[in-house]
N, CA, C and O atoms as a Tinker XYZ file with bonds, in Angstrom:
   220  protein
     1  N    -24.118000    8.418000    8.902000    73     2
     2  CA   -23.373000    8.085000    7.699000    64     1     3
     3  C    -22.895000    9.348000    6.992000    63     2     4     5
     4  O    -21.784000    9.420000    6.467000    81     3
     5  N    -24.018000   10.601000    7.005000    73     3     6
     6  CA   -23.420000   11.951000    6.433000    64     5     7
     7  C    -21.996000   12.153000    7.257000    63     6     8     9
     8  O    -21.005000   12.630000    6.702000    81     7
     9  N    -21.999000   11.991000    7.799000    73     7    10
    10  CA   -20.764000   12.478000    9.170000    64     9    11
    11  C    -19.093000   12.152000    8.204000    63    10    12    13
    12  O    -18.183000   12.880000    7.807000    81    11
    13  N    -19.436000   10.385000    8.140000    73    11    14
    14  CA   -18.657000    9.733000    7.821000    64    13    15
    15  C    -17.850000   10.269000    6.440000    63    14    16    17
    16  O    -16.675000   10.503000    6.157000    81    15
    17  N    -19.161000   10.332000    5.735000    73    15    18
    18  CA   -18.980000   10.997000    4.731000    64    17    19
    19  C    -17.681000   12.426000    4.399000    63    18    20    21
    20  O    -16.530000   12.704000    4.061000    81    19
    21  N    -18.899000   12.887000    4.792000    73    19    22
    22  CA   -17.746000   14.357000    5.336000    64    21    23
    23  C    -16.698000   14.249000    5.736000    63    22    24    25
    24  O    -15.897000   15.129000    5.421000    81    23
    25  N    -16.246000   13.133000    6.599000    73    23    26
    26  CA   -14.997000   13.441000    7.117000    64    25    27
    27  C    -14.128000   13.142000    6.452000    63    26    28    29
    28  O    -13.112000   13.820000    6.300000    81    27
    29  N    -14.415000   11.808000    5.797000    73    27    30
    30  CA   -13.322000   11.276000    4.230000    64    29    31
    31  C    -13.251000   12.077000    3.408000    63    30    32    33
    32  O    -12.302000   11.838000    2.661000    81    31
    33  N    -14.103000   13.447000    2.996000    73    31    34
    34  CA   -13.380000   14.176000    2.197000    64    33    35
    35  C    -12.920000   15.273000    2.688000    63    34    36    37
    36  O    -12.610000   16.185000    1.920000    81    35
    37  N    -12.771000   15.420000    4.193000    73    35    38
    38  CA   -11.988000   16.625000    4.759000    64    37    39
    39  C    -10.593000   16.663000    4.031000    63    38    40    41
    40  O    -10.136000   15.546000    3.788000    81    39
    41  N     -9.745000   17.862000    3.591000    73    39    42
    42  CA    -8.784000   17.678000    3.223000    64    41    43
    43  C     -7.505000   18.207000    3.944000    63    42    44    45
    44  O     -7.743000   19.331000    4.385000    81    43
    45  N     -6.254000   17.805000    4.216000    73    43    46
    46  CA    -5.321000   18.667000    4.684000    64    45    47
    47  C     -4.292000   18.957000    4.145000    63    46    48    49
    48  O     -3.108000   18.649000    4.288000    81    47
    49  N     -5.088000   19.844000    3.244000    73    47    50
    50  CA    -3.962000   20.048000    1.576000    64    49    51
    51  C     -3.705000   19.715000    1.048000    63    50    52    53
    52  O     -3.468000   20.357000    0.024000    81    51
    53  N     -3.475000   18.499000    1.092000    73    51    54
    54  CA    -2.662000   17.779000   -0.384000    64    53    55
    55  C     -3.709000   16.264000   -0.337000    63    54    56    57
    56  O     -4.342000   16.071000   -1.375000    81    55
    57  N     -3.846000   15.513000    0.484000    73    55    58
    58  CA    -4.836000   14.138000    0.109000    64    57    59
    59  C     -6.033000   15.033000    1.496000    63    58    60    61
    60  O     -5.861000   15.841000    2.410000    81    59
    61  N     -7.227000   14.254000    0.893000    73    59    62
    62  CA    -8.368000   13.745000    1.553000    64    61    63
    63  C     -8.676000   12.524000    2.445000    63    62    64    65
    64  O     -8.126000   11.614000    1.824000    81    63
    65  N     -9.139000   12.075000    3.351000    73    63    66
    66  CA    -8.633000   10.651000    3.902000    64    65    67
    67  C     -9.843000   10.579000    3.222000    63    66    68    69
    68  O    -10.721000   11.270000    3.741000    81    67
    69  N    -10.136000   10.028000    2.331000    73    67    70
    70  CA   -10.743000    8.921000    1.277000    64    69    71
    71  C     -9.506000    8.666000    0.408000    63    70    72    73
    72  O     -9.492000    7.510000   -0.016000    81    71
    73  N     -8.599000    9.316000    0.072000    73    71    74
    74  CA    -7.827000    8.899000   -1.090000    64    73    75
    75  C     -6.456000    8.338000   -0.102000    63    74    76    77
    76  O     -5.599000    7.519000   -0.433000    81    75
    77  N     -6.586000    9.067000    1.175000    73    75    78
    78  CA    -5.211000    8.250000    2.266000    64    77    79
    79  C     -5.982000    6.896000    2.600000    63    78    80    81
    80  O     -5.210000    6.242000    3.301000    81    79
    81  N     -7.035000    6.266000    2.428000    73    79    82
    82  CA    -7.891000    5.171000    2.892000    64    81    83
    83  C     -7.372000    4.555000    1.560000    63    82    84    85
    84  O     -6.300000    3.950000    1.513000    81    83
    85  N     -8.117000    4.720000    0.564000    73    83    86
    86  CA    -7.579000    3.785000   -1.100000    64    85    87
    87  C     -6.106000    4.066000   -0.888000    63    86    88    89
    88  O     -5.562000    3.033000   -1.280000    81    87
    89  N     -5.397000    4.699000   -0.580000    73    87    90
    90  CA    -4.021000    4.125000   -0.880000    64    89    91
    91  C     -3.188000    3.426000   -0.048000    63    90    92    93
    92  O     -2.077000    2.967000   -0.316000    81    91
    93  N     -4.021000    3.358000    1.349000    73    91    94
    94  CA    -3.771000    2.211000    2.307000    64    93    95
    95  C     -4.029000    1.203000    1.870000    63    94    96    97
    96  O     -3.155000    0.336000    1.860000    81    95
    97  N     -5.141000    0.969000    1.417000    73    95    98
    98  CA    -5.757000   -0.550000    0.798000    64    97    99
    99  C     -4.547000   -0.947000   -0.398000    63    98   100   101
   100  O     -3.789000   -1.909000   -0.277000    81    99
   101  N     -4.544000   -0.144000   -1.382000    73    99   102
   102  CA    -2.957000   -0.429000   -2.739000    64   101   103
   103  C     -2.008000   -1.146000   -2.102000    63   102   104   105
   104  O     -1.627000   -2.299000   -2.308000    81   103
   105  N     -1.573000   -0.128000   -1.089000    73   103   106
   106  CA     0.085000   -0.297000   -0.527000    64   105   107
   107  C     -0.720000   -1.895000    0.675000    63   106   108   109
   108  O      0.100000   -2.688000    1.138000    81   107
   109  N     -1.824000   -2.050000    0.904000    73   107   110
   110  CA    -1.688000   -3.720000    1.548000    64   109   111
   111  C     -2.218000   -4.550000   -0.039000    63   110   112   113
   112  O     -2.333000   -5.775000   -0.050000    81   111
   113  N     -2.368000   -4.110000   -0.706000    73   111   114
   114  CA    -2.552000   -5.060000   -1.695000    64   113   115
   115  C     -0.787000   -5.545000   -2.527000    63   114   116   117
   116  O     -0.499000   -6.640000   -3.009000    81   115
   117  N     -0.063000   -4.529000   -2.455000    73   115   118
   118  CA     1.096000   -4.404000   -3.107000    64   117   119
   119  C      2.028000   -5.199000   -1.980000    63   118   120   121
   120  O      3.081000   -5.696000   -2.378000    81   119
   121  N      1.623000   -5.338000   -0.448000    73   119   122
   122  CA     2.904000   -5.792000    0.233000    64   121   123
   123  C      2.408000   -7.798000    0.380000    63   122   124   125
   124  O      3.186000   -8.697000    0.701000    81   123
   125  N      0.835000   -7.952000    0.001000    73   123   126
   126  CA     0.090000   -9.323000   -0.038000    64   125   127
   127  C      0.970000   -9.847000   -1.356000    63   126   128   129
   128  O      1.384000  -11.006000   -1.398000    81   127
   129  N      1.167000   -9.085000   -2.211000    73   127   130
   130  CA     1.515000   -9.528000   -3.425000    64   129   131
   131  C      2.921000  -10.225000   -3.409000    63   130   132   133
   132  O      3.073000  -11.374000   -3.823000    81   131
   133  N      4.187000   -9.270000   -2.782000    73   131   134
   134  CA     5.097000   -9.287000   -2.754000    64   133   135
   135  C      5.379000  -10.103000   -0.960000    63   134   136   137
   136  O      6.515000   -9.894000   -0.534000    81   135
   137  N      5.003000  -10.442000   -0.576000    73   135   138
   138  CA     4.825000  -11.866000    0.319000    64   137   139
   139  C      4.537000  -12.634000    0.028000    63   138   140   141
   140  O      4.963000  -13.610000    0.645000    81   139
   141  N      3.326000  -12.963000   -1.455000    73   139   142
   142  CA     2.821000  -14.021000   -1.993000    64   141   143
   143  C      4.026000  -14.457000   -2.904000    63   142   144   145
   144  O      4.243000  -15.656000   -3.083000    81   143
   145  N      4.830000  -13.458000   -3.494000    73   143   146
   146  CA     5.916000  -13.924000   -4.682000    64   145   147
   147  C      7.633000  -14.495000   -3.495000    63   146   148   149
   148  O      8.675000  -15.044000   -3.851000    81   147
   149  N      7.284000  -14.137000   -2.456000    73   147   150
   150  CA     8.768000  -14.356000   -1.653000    64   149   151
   151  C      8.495000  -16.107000   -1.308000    63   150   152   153
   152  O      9.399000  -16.911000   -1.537000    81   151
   153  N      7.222000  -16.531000   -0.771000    73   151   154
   154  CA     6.398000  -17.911000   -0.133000    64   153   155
   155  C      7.099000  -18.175000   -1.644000    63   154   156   157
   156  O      8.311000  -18.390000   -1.645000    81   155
   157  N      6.255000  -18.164000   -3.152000    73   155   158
   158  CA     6.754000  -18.813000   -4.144000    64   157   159
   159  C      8.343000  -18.950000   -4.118000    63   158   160   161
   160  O      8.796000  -20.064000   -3.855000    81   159
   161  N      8.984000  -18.180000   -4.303000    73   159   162
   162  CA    10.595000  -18.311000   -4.746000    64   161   163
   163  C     10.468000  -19.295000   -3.322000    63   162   164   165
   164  O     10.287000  -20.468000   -3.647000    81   163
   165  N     10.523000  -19.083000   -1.767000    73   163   166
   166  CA    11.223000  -20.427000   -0.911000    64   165   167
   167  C     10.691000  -21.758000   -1.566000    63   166   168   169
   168  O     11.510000  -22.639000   -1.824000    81   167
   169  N      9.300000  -21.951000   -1.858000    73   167   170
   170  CA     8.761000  -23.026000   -2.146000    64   169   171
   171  C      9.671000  -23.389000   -3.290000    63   170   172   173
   172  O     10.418000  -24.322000   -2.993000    81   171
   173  N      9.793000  -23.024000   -4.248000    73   171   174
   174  CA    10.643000  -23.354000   -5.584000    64   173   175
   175  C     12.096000  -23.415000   -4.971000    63   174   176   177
   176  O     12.667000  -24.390000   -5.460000    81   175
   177  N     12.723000  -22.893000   -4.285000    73   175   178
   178  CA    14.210000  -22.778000   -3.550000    64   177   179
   179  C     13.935000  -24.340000   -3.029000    63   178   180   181
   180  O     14.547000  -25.273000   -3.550000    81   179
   181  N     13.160000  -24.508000   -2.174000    73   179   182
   182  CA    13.006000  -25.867000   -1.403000    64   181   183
   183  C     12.594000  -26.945000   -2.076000    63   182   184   185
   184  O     13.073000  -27.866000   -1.416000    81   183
   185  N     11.904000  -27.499000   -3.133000    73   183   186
   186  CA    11.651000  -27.960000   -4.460000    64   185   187
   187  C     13.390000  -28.263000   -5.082000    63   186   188   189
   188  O     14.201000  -29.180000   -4.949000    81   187
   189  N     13.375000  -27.262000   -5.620000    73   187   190
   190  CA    15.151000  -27.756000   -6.236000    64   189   191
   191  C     16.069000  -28.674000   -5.397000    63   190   192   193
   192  O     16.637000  -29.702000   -5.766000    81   191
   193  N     16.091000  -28.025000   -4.083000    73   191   194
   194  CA    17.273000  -28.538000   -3.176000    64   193   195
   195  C     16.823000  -30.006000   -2.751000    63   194   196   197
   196  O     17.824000  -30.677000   -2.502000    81   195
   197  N     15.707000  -30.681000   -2.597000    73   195   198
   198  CA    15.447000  -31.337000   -2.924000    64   197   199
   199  C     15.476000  -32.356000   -4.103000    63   198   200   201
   200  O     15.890000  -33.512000   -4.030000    81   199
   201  N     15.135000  -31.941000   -4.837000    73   199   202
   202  CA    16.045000  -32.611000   -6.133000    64   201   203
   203  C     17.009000  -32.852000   -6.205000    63   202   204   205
   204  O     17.359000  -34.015000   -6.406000    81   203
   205  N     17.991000  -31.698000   -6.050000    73   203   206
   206  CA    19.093000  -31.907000   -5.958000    64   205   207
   207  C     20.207000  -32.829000   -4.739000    63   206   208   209
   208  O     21.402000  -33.076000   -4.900000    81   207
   209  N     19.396000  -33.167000   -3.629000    73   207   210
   210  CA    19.636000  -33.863000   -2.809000    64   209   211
   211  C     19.509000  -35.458000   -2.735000    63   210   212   213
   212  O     20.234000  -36.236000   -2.115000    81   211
   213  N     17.996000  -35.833000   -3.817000    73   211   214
   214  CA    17.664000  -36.627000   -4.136000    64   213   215
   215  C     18.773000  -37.436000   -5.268000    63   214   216   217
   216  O     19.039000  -38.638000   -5.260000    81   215
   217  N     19.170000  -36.663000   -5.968000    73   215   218
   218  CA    20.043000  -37.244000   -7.507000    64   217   219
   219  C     21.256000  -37.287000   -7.023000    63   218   220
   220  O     22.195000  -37.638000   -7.738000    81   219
């Protein structure tokens, strides 16, 4: 586990892969998000047209 350790804070100048690891996790939290809001807008797109097909 020391190993592991160590190696996440090796640095190569500018990030550490502990902080390139957390900002992998952000950037999949940020692209879950913005897939979760695209599913909403079709669902609501498909909802209307419906309605509107209905009336």
């Amino acid at each position: 586990m020391k190993y592991m350790e160590r190696l996440l804070d090796i640095s190569d100048g500018e990030w550490s892969w502990r902080q390139y690891l957390n900002w992998q996790v952000e950037m999949n939290v940020f692209r879950a998000q913005i897939a979760y809001d695209i599913i909403k807008l079709g669902e609501q797109f498909i909802i209307s047209e419906v309605k509107v097909k209905q009336a």
